[in-house]
PyMOL CGO cylinders between C-alpha atoms (Angstrom):
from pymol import cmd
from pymol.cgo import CYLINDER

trace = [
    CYLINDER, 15.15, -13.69, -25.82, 17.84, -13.05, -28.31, 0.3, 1, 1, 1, 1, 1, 1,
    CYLINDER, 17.84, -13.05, -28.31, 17.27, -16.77, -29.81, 0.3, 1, 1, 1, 1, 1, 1,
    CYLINDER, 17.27, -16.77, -29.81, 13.81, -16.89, -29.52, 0.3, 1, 1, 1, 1, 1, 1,
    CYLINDER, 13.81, -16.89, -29.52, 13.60, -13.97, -32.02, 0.3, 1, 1, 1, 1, 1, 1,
    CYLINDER, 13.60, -13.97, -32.02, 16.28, -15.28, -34.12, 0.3, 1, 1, 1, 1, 1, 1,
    CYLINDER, 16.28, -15.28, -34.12, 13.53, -18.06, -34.33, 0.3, 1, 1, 1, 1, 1, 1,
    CYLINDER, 13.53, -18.06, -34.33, 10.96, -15.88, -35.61, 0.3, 1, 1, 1, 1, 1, 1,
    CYLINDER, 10.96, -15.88, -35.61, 8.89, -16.40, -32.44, 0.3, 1, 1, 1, 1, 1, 1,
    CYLINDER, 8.89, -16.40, -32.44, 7.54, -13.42, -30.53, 0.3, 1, 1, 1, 1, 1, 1,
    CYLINDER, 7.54, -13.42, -30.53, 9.70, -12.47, -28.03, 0.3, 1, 1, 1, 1, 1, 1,
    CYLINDER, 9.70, -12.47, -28.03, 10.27, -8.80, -25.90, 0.3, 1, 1, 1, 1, 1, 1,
    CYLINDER, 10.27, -8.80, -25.90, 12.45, -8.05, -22.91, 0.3, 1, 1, 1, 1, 1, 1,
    CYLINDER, 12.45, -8.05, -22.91, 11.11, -5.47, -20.23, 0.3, 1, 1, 1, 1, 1, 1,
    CYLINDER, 11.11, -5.47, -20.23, 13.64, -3.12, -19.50, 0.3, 1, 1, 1, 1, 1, 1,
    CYLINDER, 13.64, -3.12, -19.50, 13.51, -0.24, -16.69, 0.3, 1, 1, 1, 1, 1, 1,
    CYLINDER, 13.51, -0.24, -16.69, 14.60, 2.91, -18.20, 0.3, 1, 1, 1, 1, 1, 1,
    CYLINDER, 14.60, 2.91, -18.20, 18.13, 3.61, -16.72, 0.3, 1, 1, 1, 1, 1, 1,
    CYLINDER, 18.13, 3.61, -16.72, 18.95, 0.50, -19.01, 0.3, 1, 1, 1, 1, 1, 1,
    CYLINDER, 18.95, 0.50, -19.01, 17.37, 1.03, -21.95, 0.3, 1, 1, 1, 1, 1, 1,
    CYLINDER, 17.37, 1.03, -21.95, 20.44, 2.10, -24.13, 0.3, 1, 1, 1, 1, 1, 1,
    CYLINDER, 20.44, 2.10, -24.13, 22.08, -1.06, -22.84, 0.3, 1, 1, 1, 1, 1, 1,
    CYLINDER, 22.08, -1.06, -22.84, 19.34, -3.32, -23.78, 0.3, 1, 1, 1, 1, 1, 1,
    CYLINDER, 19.34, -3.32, -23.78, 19.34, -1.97, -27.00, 0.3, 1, 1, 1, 1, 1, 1,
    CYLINDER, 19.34, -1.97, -27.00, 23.16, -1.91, -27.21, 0.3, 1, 1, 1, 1, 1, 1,
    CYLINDER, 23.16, -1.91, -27.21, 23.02, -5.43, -26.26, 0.3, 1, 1, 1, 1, 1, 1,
    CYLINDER, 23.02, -5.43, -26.26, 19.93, -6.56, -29.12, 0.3, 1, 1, 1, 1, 1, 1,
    CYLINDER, 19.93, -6.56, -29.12, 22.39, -5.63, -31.58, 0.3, 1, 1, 1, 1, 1, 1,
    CYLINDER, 22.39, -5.63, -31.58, 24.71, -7.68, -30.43, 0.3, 1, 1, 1, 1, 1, 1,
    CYLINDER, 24.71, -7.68, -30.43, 23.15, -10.70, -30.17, 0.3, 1, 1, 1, 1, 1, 1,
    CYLINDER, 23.15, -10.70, -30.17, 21.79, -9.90, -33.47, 0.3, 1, 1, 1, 1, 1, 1,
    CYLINDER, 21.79, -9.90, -33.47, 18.47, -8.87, -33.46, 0.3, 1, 1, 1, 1, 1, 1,
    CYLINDER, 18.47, -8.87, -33.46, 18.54, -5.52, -33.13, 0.3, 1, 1, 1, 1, 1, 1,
    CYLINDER, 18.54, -5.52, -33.13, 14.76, -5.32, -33.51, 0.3, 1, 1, 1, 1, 1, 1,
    CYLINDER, 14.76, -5.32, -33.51, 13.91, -6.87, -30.34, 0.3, 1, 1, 1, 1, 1, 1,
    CYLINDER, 13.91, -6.87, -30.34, 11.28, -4.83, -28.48, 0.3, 1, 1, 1, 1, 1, 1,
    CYLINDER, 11.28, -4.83, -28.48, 12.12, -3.39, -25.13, 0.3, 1, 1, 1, 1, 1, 1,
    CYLINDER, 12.12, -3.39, -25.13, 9.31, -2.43, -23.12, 0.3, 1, 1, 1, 1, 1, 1,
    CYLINDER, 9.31, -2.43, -23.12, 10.27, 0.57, -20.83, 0.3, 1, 1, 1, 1, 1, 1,
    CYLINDER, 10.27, 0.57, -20.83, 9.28, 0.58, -17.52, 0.3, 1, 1, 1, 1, 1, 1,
    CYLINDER, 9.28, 0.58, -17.52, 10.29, 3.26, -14.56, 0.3, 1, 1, 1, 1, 1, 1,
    CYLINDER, 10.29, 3.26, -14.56, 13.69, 1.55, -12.41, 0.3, 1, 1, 1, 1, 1, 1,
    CYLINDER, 13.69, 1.55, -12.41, 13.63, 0.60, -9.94, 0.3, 1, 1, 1, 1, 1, 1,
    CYLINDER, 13.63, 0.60, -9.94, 12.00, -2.93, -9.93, 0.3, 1, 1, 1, 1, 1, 1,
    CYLINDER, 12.00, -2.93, -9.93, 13.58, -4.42, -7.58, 0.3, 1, 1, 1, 1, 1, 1,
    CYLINDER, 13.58, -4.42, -7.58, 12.65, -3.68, -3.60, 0.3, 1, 1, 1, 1, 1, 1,
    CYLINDER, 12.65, -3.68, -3.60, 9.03, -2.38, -4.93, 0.3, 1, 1, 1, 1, 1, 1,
    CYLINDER, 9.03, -2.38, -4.93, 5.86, -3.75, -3.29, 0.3, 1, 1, 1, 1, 1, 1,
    CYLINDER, 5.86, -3.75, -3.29, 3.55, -5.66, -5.39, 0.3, 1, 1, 1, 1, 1, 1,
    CYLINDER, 3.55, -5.66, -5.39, 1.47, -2.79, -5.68, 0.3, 1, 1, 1, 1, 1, 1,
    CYLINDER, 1.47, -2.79, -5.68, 4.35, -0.70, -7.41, 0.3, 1, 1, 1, 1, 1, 1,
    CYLINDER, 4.35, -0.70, -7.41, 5.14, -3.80, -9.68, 0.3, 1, 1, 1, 1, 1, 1,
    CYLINDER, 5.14, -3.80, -9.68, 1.67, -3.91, -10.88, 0.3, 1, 1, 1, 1, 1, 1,
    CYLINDER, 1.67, -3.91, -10.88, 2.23, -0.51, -12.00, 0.3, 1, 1, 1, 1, 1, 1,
    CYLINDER, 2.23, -0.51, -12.00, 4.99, -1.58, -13.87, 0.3, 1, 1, 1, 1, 1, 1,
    CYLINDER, 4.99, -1.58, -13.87, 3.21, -4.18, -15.54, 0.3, 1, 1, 1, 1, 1, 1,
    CYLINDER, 3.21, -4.18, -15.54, 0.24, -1.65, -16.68, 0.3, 1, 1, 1, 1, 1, 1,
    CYLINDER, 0.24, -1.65, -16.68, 2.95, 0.10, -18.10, 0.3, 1, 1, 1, 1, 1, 1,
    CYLINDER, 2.95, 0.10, -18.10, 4.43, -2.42, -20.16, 0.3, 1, 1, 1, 1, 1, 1,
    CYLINDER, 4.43, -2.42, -20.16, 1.13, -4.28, -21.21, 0.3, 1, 1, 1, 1, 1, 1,
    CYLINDER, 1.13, -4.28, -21.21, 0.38, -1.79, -23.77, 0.3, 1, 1, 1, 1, 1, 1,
    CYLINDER, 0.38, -1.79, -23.77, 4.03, -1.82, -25.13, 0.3, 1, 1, 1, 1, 1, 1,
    CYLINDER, 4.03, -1.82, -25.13, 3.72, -5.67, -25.04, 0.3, 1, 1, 1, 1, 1, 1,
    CYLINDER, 3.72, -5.67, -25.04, 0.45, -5.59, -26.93, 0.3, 1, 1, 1, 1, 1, 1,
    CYLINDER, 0.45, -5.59, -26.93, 1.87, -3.01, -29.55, 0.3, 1, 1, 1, 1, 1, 1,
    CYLINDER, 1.87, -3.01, -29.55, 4.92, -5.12, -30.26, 0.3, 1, 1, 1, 1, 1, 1,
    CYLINDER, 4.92, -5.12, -30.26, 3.34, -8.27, -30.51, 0.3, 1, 1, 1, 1, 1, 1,
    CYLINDER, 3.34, -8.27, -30.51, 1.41, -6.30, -33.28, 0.3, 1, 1, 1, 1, 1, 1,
    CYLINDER, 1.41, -6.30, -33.28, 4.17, -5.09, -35.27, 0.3, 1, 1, 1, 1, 1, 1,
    CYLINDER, 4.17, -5.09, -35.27, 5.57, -8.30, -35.21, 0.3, 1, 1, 1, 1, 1, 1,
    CYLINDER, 5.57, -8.30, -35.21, 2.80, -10.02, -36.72, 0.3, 1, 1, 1, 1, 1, 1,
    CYLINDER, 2.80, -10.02, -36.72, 2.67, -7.91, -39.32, 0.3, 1, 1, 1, 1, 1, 1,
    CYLINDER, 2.67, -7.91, -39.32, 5.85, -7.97, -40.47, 0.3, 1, 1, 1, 1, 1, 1,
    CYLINDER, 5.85, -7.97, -40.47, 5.82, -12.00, -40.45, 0.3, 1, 1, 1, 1, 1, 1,
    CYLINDER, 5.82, -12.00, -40.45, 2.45, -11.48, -42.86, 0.3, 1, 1, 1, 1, 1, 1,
]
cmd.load_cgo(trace, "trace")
């Protein structure tokens, strides 16, 4: 994701919230320390579909507000 943004395309990385200070660590060091991480509850993995789709409606709103900011910024 990290070279995608360097790229200037849109680009986001879901992230469950026990990690979220490592994802963020980690943006800076690949150098783009304003690449959006959309929260979601952790676990993910071992969740029925039904759980995971409640992930999802949680980070579609983050997604949509990102992809947002982003686009205004390259304007």
């Amino acid at each position: 994701m990290a070279q995608l943004r360097k790229r200037g395309l849109i680009a986001a990385v879901i992230c469950s919230d026990t990690f979220m200070k490592l994802g963020s660590a980690q943006a800076k060091v690949f150098g783009v320390p304003d690449l959006p991480l959309l929260e979601i509850k952790h676990p993910l993995g071992g969740l029925s579909m039904e759980k995971v789709r409640e992930r999802a409606d949680v980070a579609l709103p983050q997604l949509i507000r990102a992809i947002k900011a982003i686009k205004e910024k390259q304007a």
